[in-house]
N, C-alpha and C positions, 0 to 999 in steps of 0.2 A: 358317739356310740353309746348303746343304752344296752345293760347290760343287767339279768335278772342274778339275785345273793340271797344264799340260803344260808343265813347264819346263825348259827346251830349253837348249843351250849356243848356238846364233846368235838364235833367238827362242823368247819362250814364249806360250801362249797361257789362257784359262779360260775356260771351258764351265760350263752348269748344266743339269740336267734339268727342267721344267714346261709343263703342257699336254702332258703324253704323247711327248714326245721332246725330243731334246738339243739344244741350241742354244750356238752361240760366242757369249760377249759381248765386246765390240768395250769397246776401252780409249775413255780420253776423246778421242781425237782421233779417234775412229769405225772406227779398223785393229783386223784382227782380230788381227795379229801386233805386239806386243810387245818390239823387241829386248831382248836379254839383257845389259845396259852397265850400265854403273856409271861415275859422274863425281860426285869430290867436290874440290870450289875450297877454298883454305887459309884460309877462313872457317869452313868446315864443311857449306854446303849442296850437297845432295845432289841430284844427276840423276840418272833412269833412263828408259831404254827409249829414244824419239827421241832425247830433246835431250840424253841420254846419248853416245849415238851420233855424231851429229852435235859435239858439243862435244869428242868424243877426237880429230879431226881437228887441231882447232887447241893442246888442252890433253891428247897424247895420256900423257903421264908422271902427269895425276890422273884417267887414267880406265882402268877393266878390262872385259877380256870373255873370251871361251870360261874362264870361271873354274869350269865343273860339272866339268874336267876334274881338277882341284885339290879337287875332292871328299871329304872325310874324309881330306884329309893337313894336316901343320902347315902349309905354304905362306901367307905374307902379303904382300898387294901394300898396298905403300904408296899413298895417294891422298892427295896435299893435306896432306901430314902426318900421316895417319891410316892406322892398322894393321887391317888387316882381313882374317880369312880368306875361303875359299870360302862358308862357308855362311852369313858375315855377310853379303856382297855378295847372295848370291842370297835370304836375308829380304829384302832391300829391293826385290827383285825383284817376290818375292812380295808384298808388302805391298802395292805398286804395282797390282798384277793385283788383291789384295783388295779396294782402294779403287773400281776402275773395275767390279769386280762391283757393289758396294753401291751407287754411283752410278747402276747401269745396271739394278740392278732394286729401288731404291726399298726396303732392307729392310738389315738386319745380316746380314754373313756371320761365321760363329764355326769352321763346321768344312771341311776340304775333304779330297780325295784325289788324291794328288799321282803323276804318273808317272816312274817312273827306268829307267836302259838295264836290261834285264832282267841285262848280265853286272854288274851294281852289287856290290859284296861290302856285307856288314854294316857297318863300317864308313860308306861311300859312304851307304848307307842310312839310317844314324843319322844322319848330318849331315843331307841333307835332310831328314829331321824335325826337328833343331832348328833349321833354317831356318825355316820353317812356324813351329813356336813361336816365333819369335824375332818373326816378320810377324804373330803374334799373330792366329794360326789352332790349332786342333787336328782334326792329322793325323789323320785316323780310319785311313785306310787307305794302304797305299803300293802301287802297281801296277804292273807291267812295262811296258814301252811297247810293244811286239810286241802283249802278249795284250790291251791297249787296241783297238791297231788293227786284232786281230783282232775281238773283239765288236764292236767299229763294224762291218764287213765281216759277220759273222754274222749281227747283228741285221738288216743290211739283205737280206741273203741267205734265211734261214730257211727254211734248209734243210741240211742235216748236209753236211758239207764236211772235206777237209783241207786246212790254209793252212800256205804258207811264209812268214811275213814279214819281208821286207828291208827295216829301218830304217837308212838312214842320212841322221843328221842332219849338223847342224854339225861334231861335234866325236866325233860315238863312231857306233859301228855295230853294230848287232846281227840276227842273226837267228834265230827260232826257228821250230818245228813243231809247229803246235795243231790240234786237230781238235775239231768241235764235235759234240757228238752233241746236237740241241737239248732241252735248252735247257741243256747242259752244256759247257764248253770245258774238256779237257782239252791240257795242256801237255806234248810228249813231248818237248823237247830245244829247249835254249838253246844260242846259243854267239856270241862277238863279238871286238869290238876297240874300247877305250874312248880309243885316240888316233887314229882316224884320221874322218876325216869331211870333208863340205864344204869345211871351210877346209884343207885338206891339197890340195884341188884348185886352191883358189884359189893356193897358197903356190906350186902349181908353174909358173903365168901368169908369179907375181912374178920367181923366182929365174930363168924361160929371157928373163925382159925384161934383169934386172941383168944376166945370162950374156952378151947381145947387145948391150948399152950398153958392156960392160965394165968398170961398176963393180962395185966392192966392197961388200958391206953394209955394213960397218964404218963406210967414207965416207961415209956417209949420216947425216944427221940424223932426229930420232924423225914430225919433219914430215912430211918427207920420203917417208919410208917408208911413211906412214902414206896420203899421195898415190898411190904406187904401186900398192899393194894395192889402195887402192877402186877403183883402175882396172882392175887386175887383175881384180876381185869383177864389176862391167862387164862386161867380155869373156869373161867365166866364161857369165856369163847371157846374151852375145851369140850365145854358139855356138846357142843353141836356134831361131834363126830366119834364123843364116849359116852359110856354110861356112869363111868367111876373115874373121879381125876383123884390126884393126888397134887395137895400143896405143900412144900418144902417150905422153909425161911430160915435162916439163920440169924436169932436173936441175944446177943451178949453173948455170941460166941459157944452158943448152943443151937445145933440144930431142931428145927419141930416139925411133926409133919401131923399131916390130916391130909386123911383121905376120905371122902366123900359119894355119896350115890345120886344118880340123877333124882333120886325118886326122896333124899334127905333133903335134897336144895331144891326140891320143887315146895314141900315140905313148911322149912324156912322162907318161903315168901309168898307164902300164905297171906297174912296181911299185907302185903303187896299185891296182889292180885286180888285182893276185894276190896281196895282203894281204886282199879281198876276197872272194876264191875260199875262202881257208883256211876260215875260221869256216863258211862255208855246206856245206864237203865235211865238217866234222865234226859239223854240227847232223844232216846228213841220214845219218850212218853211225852215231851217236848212238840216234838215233831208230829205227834201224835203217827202212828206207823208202827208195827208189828214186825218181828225178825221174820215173816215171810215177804212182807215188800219188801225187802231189800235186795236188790236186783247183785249186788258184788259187794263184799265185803272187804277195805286195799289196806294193805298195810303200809304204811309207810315209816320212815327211822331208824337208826343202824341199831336199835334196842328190840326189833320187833324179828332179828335173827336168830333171839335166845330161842333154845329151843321151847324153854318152862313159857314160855310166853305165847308162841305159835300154839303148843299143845291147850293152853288156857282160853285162848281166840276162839280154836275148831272147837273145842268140845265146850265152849258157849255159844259159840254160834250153829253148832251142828253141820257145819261144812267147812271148804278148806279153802282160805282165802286167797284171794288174784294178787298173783308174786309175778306180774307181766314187767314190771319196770324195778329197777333195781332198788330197795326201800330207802337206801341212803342215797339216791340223785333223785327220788322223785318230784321233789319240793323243787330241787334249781330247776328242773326240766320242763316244770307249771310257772316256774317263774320266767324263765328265758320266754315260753310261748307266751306268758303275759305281753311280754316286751314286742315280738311278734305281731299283737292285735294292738298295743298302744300304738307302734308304727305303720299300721295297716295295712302289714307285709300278709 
């Protein structure tokens, strides 16, 4: 069984192709998203995904995560006594997603096709495949994430288009310019930034809470910090349905609070979003193309549901961008239908 994996730096997710179109298979606890965690205790066993997640809270010095960023470099994060690079953590990842496939459709899975940020270098790229090998899969194919979510967006389209697609996930961002002439996608210009992402938004909640408390990181314990941030990650997700959140923490047994406007934290990442301007003014002068051909603008990434982001998009792009498929399946759903046309279903 050949199965498409969107493995993501905050989650990932797997898709399959049958019955005539792509469908997400949901992990064993029925979510379709997958965190990207890794937690190993000084016994040796291993967590991933939830209770990965959840368990770097209390044990955050044996657990990793945005580790796709660490992609094809030496980097090893110790867990539990145990050395491991990026693309051992993200086998287990994978392995995890392989298991909840085979669970979920009753059958062995041996091969699959895996998605990376389109700016991946060779490097980046070899490692996730020996990730996949290592999860004891064979890689058939390795795909862009953009040109995923643009066939997702195409196939449901079908009709000859030009797309911009604005990936930003967790951890990286990319965008390119594909045009479909059906049933052909061509790809006229990539271009990205493989540090900045969601968590780069979340990071700037944290540091104007410490800025306003007046501590120091430093003085912080791993605990600690690790309190913060979720709470941060909270109020990141709260702006989508307030204007003004307020964050709590209780640090050394002192409560602090900051409260916040949408229009301060749009504000604070500022430089954030003209790290985001770059790569899209040289995809589109790349591709040689003007923001009037461009026929649909997609977003794709569970970071492109900020609001400070959506509002950053339309009011560079001058219109409001096609939210036809859900931004965080889009990528498995380009992938599964990959899997689709490799089988020549």
């Amino acid at each position: 069984m050949l199965i498409g994996i969107d493995l993501g730096t905050t989650n990932s997710l797997v898709a399959c192709f049958r019955n005539g179109k792509a469908e997400i298979i949901p992990n064993r606890l029925g979510e379709n998203l997958t965190p990207s965690v890794v937690s190993v205790d000084s016994k040796g066993t291993v967590y991933v995904g939830r209770s990965a997640k959840e368990r770097a809270m209390l044990h955050p010095l044996e657990s990793a995560s945005v580790f796709k960023r660490s992609m094809g470099t030496d980097r090893e994060y110790v867990l539990g006594g145990w050395k491991l690079r990026a693309e051992e953590l993200s086998s287990l990842v994978l392995r995890s997603l392989k298991e909840d496939a085979e669970s979920y459709l009753g059958q062995p899975v041996t091969d699959a096709i895996i998605s990376v940020p389109a700016y991946f270098n060779d490097l980046q790229r070899k490692a996730t495949k020996r990730a996949g090998e290592l999860a004891g899969l064979n890689v058939v194919r390795i795909i862009n994430e953009p040109t995923a979510a643009a066939i997702a967006h195409g196939m449901m389209e079908q009709k000859d288009s030009r797309y911009l697609v604005f990936d930003l996930g967790g951890g990286t961002f990319d965008v390119s310019i594909l045009e479909l002439y059906n049933p052909i996608m061509e790809v006229h210009a990539i271009a990205g930034d493989n540090f900045i992402g969601g968590e780069d938004f979340t990071d700037v909640l944290y540091n104007l809470f410490l800025e306003s408390a007046g501590i120091a990181p430093e003085n912080l314990d791993l605990k600690t910090r690790s309190e913060i941030r979720k709470n941060a990650e909270n109020c990141k997700c709260a702006f989508s349905h307030s204007n003004e959140v307020m964050m709590c923490c209780a640090v050394n047994g002192q409560m602090h609070i900051l409260r916040l406007s949408f229009e301060e934290y749009e504000r604070a990442c500022a430089p954030l979003l003209d790290r985001l301007r770059k790569p899209i003014e040289r995809s589109l002068r790349d591709a040689g193309v003007s923001l009037n051909e461009i026929d649909q603008i997609v977003l794709v990434g569970g970071a492109t549901r900020s609001p400070v982001v959506r509002k950053f998009v339309a009011k560079l792009f001058g219109r409001i961008p096609s939210f036809g498929i859900n931004p965080d399946e889009a990528v498995a759903i380009g992938a599964a239908l990959q899997c689709g046309m490799k089988s020549r279903d």
